[in-house]
N, C-alpha and C positions, 0 to 999 in steps of 0.2 A: 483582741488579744495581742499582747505586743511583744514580737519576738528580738532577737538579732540575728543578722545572717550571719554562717559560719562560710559560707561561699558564695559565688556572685549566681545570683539567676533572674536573667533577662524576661522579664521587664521588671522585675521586682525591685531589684537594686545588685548590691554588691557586699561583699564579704564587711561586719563592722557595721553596717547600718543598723538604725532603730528602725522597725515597720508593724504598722497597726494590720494584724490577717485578720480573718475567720479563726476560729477553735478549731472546725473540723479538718480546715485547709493547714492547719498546721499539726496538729496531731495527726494527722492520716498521710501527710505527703510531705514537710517539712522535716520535722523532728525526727522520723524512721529513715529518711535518707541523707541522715546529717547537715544539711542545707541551713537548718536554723537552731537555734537554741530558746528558751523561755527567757525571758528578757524577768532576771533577778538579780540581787545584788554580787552573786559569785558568778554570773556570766560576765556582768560589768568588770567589777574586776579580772579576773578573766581577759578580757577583751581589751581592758587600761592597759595589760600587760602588753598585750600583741600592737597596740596601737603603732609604733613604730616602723613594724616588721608591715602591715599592711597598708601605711601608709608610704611605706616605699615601693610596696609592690603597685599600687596605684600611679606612684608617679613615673614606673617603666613603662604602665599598660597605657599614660598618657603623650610618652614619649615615641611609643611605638605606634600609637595611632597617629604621629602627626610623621613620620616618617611611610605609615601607610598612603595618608591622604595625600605627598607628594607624589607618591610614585603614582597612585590612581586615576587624580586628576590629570597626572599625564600622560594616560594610556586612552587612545580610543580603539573601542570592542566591536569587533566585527560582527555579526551573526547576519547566517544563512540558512534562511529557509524556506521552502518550497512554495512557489506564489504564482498567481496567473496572470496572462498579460497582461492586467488592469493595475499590479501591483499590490494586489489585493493577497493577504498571504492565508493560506490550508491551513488554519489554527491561527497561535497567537503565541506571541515572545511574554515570557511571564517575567517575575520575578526569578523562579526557578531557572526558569532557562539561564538568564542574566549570571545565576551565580554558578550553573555551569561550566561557563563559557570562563567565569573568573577562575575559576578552580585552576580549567586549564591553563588559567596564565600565570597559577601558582597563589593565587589568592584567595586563603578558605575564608569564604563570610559565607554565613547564614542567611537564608530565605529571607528571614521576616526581619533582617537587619536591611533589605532592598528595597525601597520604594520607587516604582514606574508610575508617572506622567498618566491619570487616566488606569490606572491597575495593569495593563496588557497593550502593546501593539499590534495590530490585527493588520499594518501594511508597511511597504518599505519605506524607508525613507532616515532621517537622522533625528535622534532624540536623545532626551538626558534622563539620568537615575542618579537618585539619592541614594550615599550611603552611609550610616548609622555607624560611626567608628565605635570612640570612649567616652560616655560623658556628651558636649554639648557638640564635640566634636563632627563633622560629617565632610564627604565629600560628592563632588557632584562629576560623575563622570558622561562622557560621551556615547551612545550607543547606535553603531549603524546597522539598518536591517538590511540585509540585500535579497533581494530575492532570486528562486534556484527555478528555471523553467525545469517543468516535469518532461523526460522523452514518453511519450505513448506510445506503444509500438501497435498497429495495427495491423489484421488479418484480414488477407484476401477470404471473401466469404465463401463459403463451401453449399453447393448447391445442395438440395435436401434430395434423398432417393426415391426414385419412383415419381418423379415427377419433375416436368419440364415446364421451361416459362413460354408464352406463345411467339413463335418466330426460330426458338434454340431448332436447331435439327438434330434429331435423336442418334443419340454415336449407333453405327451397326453391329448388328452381334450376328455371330454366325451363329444359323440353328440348324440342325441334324435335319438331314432329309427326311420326308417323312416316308413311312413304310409302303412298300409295294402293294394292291388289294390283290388278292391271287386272283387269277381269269376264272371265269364259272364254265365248266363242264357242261356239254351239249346237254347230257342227261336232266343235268339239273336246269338248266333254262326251256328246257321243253315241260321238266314240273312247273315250273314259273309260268308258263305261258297258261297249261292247263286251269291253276287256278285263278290269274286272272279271269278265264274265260265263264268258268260257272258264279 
């Protein structure tokens, strides 16, 4: 079915293109979110009208992408993340990450406009990403991984209770005297004796 787009959606294309969909993909998700229109003679027309108007806005969105890719390519992006002494880093620098870290330097591009080298870095070291401006447009910037050693904090181990390793000497504890036995009465060790005796 062949629509035209009333807005740009990546990967599809851009506002003003002719594109062959699906029936379903365009009546279910195109057409109900304005994105496209049926590709008829009053969209054509239609669209003859605007041609000017989006063809200038294409040629800002080309201008703007080639003012992006200056500034890009001459930015190298730092990321730090947690690795062990091998270099070897606790996860992996994505895409996402990438565009993170662009965010924070003021640059919104999208995930799946990034392409990394092998999809992920998994250790430190310097590498390059592709990025997907306007059109054929792209740039290729620099990305260094540095790695963050982790502090471990360790604990003196805590002896377990009720029990000692062989050699420890047992700490002392004072214990309560034990009780007096009371002395036996003459009377009664002379019964004692008697029945020993029978």
């Amino acid at each position: 079915m062949k629509v035209i787009l009333n807005k740009d959606l990546a990967p599809l294309g851009e506002e003003g293109d002719v594109k062959d969909v699906a029936k379903g993909y365009a009546r279910n998700f195109l057409f109900p979110r304005g994105i496209a229109l049926p590709y008829t003679e009053q969209t054509i027309k239609l669209f003859e009208t605007r041609k000017e108007e989006i063809e200038a806005r294409k040629q800002e969105k080309r201008k703007n992408a080639t003012g992006i890719k200056d500034r890009l390519e001459a930015l190298e992006l730092v990321i730090t993340m947690p690795a062990g002494a091998n270099g070897k880093l606790y996860g992996a620098v994505t895409s996402q990450t990438v565009a993170d870290e662009l965010g924070r330097q003021g640059f919104q591009i999208e995930r799946k406009r990034i392409e990394l080298a092998g999809t992920t870095f998994k250790s430190v070291g310097k590498y390059k990403a592709m990025i997907k401006l306007y059109e054929n447009a792209g740039a290729e910037i620099t990305v260094i991984v540095q790695g963050q050693t982790l502090k471990i904090e360790t604990k003196a181990p805590v002896p377990a209770k009720g029990r000692h390793r062989r050699g420890e000497t047992e700490p002392k504890q004072e214990t309560a005297p034990e009780p007096a036995l009371p002395e036996a009465t003459p009377a009664e060790t002379s019964e004692e004796s008697k029945f020993n005796q029978s």
